[in-house]
N, C-alpha and C positions, 0 to 999 in steps of 0.2 A: 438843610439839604445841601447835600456837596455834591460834584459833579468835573472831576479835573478835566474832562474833554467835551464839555457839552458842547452838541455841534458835530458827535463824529457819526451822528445819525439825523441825516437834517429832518426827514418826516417827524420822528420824535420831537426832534427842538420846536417844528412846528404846531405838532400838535401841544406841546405843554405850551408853548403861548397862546394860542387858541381858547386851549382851556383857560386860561387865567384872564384873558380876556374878557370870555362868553361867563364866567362865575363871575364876575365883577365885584372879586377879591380884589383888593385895592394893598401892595405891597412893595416895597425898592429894594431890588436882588441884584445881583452882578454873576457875570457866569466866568469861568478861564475857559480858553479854548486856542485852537488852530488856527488862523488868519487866515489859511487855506482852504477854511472848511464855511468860512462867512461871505456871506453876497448879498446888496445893499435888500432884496426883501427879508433876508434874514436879519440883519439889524433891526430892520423898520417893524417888523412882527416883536423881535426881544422889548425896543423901544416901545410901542403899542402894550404889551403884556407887563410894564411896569419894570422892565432892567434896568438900570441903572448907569453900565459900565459893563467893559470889557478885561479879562485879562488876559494876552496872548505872548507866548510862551515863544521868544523870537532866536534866543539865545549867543547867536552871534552874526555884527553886520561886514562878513565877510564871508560871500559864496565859496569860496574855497574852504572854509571850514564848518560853513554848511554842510559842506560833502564829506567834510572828516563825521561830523556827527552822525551824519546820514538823515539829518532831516530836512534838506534840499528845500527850504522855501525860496519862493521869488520873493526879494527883499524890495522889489519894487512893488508887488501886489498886496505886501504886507501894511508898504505906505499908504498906498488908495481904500485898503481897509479900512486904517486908524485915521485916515480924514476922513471918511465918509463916516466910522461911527460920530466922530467928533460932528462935522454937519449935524448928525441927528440929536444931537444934543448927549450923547454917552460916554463918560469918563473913559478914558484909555490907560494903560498899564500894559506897560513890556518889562519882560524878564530876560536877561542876557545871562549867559556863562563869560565867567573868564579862566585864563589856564587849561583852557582845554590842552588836552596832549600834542602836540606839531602846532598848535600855535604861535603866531610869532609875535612881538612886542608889535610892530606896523599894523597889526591884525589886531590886536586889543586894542590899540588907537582907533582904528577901524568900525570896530563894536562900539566903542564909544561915542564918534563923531554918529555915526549911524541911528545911537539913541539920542542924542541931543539934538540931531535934525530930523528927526521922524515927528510924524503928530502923536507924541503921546504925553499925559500930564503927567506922568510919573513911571519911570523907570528905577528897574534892581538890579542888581549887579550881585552873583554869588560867583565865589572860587570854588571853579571846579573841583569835584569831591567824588570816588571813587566808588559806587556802591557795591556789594558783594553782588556776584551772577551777572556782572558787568562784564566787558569786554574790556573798559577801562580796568576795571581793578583784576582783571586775570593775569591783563597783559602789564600790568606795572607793577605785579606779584613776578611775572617771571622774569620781566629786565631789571629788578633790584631794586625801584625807586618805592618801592614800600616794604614794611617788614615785616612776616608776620600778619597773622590776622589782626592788626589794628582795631576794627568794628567788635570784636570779642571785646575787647579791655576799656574800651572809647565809651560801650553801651554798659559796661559795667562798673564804671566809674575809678578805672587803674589810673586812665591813664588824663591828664589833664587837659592834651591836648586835643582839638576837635583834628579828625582824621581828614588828611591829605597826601598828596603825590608830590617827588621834588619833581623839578623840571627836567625833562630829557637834557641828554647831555650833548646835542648838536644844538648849535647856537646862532645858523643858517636864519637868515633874516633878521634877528634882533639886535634892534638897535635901539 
């Protein structure tokens, strides 16, 4: 069973620990989800129900590019999450972007020190990758920084390279 956001329905989340609970099915699962969408009885039901771990999808620890992404977490509440799962005894895992578009080198530091001091036992780091029906790959199809449908040739085995964006060409903050 997979589930890239469990948690964006908490009744649900509670009810399938409930059940796994009350059937005293005896199993160790891990869910990914939104740190925004977890609260210490939500942990404490996942833990209770046999979870494992968390993965939460944090992507960069700099608010200002929170805002570019537009997924606006509180990087502080994200903290008090991943300690309190860790308290209950549940592995942690954060996933970061890097390369986002208008990010700066200070801001990848930023992402970085942010995973090295947050509570999590394991962090990822992926370079930003452009998908099609994206806003990224629309808009770095019409400022030049990609060519072409890339994802045609990428998925069809043309082209060797795995598909990406060069970096904008303002260089404001990087250092």
């Amino acid at each position: 069973m997979f589930d890239e956001t469990f948690g964006v329905n908490r009744k649900r989340t509670m009810a399938v620990c409930e059940d796994l609970i009350n059937s005293g099915f005896k199993t160790s699962w891990n869910i990914r989800t939104r740190a925004d969408l977890i609260d210490t009885t939500t942990l404490q039901a996942l833990r209770d129900a046999g979870c494992t771990g968390i993965h939460v999808g944090i992507e960069s620890g700099s608010q200002r590019v929170q805002k570019l992404m537009r997924k606006n977490l509180d990087l502080g509440r994200v903290r008090a999450v991943l300690g309190e799962a860790q308290k209950l005894g549940l592995a942690t895992r954060g996933y970061f972007i890097i390369g986002y578009p208008g990010e700066s080198r200070d801001e990848i530091r930023e992402t970085i020190r942010y995973a090295a001091e947050a509570p999590l036992d394991w962090a990822s780091f992926t370079i930003c990758t452009p998908n099609p029906g994206t806003d990224i790959y629309t808009n770095a199809m019409a400022d030049g920084r990609i060519n072409g449908d890339y994802w045609r040739d990428y998925t069809l085995c043309a082209s060797p390279s795995r598909p990406g964006i060069s970096p904008a060409t303002s260089t404001a903050n990087q250092t």
